[in-house]
N, C-alpha and C positions, 0 to 999 in steps of 0.2 A: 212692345210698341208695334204696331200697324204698317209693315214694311209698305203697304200698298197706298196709291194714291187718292186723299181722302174725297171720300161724295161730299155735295154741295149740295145741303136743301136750301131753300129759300130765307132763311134766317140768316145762315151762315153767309151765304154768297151774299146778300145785300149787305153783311156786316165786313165782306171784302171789300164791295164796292167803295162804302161809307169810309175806308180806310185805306184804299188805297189808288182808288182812280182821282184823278186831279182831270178833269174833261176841263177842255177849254169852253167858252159861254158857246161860240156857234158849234162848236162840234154836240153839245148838248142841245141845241135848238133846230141841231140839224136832225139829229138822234128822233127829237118830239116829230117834228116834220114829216119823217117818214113813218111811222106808226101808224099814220091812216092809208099810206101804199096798199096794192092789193099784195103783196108780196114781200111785206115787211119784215118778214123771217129774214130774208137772204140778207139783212143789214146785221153787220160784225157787230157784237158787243162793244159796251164803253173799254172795258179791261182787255179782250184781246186790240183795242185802237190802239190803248195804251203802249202792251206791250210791246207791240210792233216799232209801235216811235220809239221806244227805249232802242230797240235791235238799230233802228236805223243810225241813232245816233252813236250806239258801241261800234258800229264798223265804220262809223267816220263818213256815211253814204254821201254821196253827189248826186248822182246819174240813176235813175230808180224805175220800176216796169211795174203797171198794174193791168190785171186780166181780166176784167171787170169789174165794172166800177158802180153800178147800180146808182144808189143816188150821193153817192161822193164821200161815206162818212170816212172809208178807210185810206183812201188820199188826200182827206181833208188833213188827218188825222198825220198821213207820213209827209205833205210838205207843211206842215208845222215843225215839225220835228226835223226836218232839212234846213243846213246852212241856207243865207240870203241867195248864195249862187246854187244852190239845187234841182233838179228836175225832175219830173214826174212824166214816163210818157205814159198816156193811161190809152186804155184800149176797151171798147162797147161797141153794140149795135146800137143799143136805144138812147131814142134822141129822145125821146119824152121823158124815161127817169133822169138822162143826164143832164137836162136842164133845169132839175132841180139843186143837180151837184156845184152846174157852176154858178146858179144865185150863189150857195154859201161861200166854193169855193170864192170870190169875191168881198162877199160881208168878211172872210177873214185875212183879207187880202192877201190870199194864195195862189191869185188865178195865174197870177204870172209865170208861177213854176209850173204849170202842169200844161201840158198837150194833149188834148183829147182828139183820137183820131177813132173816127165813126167806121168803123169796116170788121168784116173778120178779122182774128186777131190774129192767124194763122198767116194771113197776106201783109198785115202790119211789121209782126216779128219778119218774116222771111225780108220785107223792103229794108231793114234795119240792116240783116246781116250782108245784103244781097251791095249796102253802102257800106262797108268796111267798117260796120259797127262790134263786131267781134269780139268782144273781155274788154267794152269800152262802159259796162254798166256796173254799178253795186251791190243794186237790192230788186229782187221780183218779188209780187206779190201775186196769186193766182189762186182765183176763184170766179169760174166761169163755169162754163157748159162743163158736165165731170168726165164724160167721153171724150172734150177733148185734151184733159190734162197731161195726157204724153204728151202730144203734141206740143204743148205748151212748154213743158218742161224742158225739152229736149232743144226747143229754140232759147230758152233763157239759159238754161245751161251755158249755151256759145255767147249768149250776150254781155254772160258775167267777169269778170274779172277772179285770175283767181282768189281765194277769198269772198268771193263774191256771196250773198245768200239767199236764198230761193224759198219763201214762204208758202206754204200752200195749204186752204182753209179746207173744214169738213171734210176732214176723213177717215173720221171716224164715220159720217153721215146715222147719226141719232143712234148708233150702235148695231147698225143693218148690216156692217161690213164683218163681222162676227160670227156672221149667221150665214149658211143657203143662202145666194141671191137668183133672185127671180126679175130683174129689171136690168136694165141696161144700165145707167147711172153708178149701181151696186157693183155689178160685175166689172165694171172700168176702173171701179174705186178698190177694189179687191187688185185686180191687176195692177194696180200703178203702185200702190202701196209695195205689196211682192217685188214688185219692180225695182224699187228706190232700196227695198231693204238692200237686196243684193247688187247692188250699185255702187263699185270702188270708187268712184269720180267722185262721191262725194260722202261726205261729216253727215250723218243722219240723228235726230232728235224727233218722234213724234210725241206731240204732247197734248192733255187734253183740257187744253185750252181752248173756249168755245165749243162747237161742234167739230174741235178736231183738229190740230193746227200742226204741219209738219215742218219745221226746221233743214233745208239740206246746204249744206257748207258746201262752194265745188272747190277741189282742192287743187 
């Protein structure tokens, strides 16, 4: 038996799909929507949306952080899957993909739970902690600029509650992080990874889910 984790060609993945994502109607219409983006790579899979919401709901989430938010599928995606009283504080620059986030976010009337604040995300997190926000959250989700995911980390880290847990997409980055890096992006994603290994504060899982999905527990 094949101790290693098995490849997905395109047969078998759309036979996961077919079999195991349940996508809600707008998170599906939101999915088609962004497809014509110039940049429609950067939108999560239906199955990593999925499993995300499953995590959110195994630790019981309330209070939740996302670090880019592109055009809404993976917040769509986690206040669905949060209680009626849930929150989402989500963090972007651009006003032009995220006004397509919050048409949906709306059509699935989700808007309520979620905060979109337009700023660095670095100045967002820090006004958070800087309010006595502290181990007052449950769940981050982080997928934004790659050079700045310390940064990102290391404020969610304080934000979370212990327990708390701290998702972070691509990074594996299409399997560049394996290899020599010659860019900036690569080289941040090599360091951060390194980083988290050797990281006591927290339960580490990376899995390759999507382009890369890292799992940290803070304990």
């Amino acid at each position: 038996m094949n101790t290693r984790t098995i490849s997905l060609d395109s047969k078998l993945y759309d036979y996961l799909l077919t079999r195991s994502v349940r996508e809600h109607p707008v998170l599906a219409e939101l999915r088609e929507a962004t497809r014509t983006q110039k940049h429609a790579g950067m939108q999560i899979a239906p199955d990593q949306g999925q499993f995300m919401a499953l995590l959110v709901k195994l630790i019981g989430a309330r209070r939740t952080i996302e670090i880019g938010v592109f055009t809404g599928y993976s917040s769509l995606a986690v206040a669905l899957a949060l209680p009626d009283d849930g929150h989402i504080l989500a963090c972007d620059i651009s006003d032009e993909y995220t006004q397509i986030a919050r048409k949906f976010w709306q059509r699935a009337g989700v808007a309520d739970k979620i905060t979109l604040v337009l700023a660095p995300a670095l100045q967002t997190l820090d006004a958070r902690l800087a309010a006595g926000e502290a181990g007052a959250y449950d769940f981050a989700f982080i997928d934004a600029d790659k050079t700045g995911y310390d940064g990102y980390y290391e404020r969610c880290l304080k934000l979370l509650r212990p327990g708390g847990l701290i998702t972070v997409d691509n990074v594996l980055w299409g399997g560049a992080v394996a290899h020599e890096a010659k860019d900036a992006d690569t080289k941040a994603l090599q360091a951060f990874n390194t980083k988290l290994h050797g990281d006591q504060r927290i339960d580490l899982a990376m899995l390759p889910v999507g382009d890369g999905l890292t799992l940290a527990r803070k304990r």
